[in-house]
C-alpha positions, 0 to 999 in steps of 0.5 A: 143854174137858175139862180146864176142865170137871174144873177146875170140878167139883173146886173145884164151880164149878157155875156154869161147868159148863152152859157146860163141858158146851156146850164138850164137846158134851153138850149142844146150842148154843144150849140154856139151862144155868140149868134143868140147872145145879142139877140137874148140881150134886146129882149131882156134890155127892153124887158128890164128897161121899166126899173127892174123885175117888178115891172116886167111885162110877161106877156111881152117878154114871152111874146119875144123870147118866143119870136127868138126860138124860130130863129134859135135852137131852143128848147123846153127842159122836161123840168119847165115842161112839167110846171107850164102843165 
């Protein structure tokens, strides 16, 4: 799952990436992607915009994947709940 989801992040395969975030528990089964599709993809456009992961600013990242949670059925999987601990 993790490993598909970076897969489709780095060549920005978006369109993938609503289901990636489904594998991985982000959000809920059964939850309609189409809507949260594009907005997933402005973040990690502007995310990846710098020349790839290296640099990434985190912060910024965390900042509007967090804004997209109060509009969007995400979650945190027990399993990330655990590492942020």
């Amino acid at each position: 799952g993790m490993i598909e989801a970076i897969a489709h992040l780095l060549n920005r395969d978006y369109t993938e990436i609503g289901q990636d975030f489904i594998n991985l528990d982000f959000i809920p089964e059964g939850t309609d992607t189409k809507p949260i599709v594009p907005a997933l993809t402005k973040v990690f456009d502007v995310a990846l915009a710098g020349g790839g992961a290296k640099s990434i600013n985190f912060q910024e990242l965390a900042a509007d994947l967090a804004e997209i949670t109060f509009e969007y059925p995400f979650k945190i999987p027990p399993y990330l709940a655990l590492v942020i601990r």
